[in-house]
C-alpha positions in Angstrom: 79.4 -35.3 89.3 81.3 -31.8 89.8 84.1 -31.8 87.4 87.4 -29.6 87.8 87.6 -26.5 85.6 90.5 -25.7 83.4 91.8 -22.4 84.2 94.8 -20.2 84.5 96.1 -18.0 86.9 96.9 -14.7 85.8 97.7 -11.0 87.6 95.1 -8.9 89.0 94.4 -5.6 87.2 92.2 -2.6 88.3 89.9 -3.3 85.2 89.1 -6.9 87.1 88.1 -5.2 90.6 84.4 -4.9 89.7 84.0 -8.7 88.8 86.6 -10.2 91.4 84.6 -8.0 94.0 81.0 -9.6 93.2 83.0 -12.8 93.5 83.4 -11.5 97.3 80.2 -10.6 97.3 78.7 -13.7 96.6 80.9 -16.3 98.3 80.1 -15.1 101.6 76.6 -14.8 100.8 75.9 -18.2 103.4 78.7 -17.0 105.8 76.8 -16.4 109.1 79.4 -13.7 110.3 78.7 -11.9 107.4 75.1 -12.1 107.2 75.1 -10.7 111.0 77.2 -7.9 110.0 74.8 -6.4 107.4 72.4 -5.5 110.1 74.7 -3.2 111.7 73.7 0.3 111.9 76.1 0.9 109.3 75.4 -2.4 106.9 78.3 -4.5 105.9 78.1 -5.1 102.2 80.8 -7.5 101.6 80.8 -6.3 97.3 81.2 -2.6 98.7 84.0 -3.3 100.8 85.8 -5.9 98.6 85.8 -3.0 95.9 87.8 -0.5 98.3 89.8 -3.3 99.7 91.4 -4.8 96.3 92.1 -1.0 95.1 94.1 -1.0 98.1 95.4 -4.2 97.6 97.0 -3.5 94.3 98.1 -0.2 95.2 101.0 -2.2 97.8 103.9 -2.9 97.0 104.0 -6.2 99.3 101.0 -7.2 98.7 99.9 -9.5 95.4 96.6 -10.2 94.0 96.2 -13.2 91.4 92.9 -14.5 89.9 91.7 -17.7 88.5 90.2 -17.2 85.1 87.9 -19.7 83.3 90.0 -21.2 80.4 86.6 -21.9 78.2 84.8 -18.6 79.3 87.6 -16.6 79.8 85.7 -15.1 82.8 87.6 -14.8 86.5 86.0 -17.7 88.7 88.2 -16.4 92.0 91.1 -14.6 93.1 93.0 -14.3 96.4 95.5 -11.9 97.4 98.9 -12.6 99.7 101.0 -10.7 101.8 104.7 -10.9 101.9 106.7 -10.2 105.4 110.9 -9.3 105.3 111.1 -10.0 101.6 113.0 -7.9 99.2 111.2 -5.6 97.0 112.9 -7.6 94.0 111.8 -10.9 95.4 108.1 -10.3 95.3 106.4 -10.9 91.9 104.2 -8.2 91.3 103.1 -7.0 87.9 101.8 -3.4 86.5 98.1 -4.0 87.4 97.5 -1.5 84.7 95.8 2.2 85.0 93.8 3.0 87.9 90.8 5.0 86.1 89.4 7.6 88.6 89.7 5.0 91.8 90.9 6.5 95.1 94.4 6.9 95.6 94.8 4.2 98.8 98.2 3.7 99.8 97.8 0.5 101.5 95.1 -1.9 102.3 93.4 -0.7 106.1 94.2 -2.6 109.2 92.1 -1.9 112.0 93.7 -1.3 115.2 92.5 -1.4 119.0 92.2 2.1 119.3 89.8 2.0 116.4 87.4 0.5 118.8 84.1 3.0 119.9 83.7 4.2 122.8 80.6 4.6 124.8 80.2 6.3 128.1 77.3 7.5 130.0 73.9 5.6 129.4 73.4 3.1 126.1 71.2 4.1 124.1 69.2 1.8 121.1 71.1 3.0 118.5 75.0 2.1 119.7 75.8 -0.4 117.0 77.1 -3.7 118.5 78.4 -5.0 115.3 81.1 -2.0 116.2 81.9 -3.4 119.0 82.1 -7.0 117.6 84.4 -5.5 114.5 86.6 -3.7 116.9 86.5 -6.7 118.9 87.6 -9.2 115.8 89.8 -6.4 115.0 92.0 -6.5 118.6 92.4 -10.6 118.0 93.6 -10.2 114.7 96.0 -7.8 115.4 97.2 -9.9 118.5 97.8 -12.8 116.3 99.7 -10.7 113.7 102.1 -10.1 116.6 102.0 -13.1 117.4 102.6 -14.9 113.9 104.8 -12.0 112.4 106.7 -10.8 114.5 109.6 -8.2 114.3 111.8 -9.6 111.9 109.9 -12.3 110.8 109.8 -13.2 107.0 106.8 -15.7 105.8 103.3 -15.2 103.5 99.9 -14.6 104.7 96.9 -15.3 102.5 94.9 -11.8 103.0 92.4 -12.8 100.7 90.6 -15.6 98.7 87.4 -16.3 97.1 85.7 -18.5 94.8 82.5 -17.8 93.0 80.1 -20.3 94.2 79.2 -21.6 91.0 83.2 -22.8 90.6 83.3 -24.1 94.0 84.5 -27.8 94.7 85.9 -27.7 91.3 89.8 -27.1 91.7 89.6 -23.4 91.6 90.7 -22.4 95.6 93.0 -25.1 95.3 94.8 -23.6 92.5 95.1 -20.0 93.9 96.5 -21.6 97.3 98.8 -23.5 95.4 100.1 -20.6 93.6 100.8 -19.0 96.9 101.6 -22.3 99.0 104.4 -23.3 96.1 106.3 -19.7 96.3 106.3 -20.4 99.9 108.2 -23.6 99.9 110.3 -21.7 97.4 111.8 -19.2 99.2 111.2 -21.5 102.2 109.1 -19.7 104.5 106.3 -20.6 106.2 102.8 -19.2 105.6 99.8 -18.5 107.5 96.1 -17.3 107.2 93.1 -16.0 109.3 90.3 -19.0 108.3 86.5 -17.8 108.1 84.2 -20.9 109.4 83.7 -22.4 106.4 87.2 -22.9 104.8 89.5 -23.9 107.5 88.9 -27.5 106.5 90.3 -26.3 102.6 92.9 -24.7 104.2 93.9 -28.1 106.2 94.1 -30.6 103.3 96.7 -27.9 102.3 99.0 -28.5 105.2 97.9 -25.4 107.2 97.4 -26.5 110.9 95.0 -24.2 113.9 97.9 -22.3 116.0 94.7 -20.1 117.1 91.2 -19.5 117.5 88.3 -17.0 118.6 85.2 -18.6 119.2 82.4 -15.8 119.4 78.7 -16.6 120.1 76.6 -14.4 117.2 73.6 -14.4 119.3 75.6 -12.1 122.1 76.3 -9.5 119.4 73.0 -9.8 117.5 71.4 -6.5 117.0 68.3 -8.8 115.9 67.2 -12.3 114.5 68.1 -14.2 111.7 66.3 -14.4 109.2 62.6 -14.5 109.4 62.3 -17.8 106.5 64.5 -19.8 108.8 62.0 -20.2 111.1 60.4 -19.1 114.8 63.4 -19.9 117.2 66.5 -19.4 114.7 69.9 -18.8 116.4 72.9 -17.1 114.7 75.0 -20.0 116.6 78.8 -19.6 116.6 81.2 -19.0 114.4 85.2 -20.0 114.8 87.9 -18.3 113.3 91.0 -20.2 113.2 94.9 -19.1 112.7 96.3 -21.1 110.8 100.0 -21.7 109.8 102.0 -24.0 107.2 106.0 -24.6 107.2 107.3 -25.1 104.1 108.2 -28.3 102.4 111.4 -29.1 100.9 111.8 -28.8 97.1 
């Protein structure tokens, strides 16, 4: 029997990046999308990226990042990041996430736009990567949906962010780190919303988030090559859902 851990949620600092970024890393280990992407031309290493992207993270002022740190170990099991929309500076609680120590100077976390897309003319040759095309395709729905779910003069929460290490899965841990941002929602009574990989929408459900949206995409159309030899002659990449979902606050 899995038992629940005891931890606490605490602020993210730039000293945590390298640890909350193999947490990235490693939870999305089994995600097919993922898995797809790292045979790109230009491989998708979920660690690498994670270590950019929470740099950026802390360097926003509307963004937060909190992580959930093993009471017993006093190791960081997860962490998740949210997003604030039409708040007041003074009404989001951020912390000092401490010195930076030689890391880039982002501005803001990246948000890829349509016009980021590649463009190919004449004939296609071998090398073209189609996981490009699949990012920039991803890319356009996103930013669709943030139109759709944000739009001008709209004030809510969006989770941006939120991983577990497998090892502390099932055991409490993403519950916790929605509820930290699920509870400030009800507080200032807005609703909240997220962009759910395949394998957490159902998390996100028991949580009161429900599907507003969707983008089914078959893997094997955007395949630059098998899966995995060890899973056998005839292996498909199958299909992977992401879902937009959205919770309206509760009354507290």
């Amino acid at each position: 029997m899995v038992h629940p851990l005891a931890i606490s949620i605490r602020p993210v600092t730039y000293a945590d990046i390298p640890a909350l970024a193999k947490i990235s890393g490693d939870s999305f280990i089994e995600d097919r999308h993922t898995q797809m992407k790292g045979l790109g031309k230009k491989p998708y290493v979920m660690e690498d990226v994670a270590l950019e992207d929470i740099a950026s993270y802390l360097g926003s002022e509307k963004l937060v990042c909190v992580k959930a740190v093993d009471d017993t170990t006093g190791e960081p099991v997860g962490w998740s990041c949210w997003g604030f929309r039409g708040f007041e500076p003074q009404e989001i609680p951020r912390e000092d996430p401490g010195p930076r120590e030689n890391r880039s100077q982002t501005e803001s976390p990246k948000t890829a736009t349509v016009e980021e897309e590649p463009s190919v003319t004449g004939e296609i040759d071998d090398e073209v990567d189609i996981i490009a095309r699949l990012t920039a395709m991803t890319d356009a729905d996103m930013n669709h949906w943030m139109r759709v779910l944000m739009p001008v003069g709209a004030r809510c929460m969006y989770v941006v962010s939120l991983s577990v290490a497998p090892a502390a899965q099932s055991r409490g841990v993403g519950s916790a780190l929605l509820k930290w941002g699920t509870d400030l929602a009800d507080r200032f009574g807005v609703y909240a919303w997220v962009h759910s990989s395949e394998a957490a929408w159902r998390h996100y459900s028991k949580h009161g988030f429900e599907i507003v949206g969707t983008l089914d995409v078959d893997l094997d159309e955007w395949a630059p090559g098998p899966p995995p030899l060890e899973e056998g002659e005839g292996a498909i990449w199958g299909h992977y859902v992401f879902r937009y979902m959205k919770r309206f606050p509760k009354e507290i």
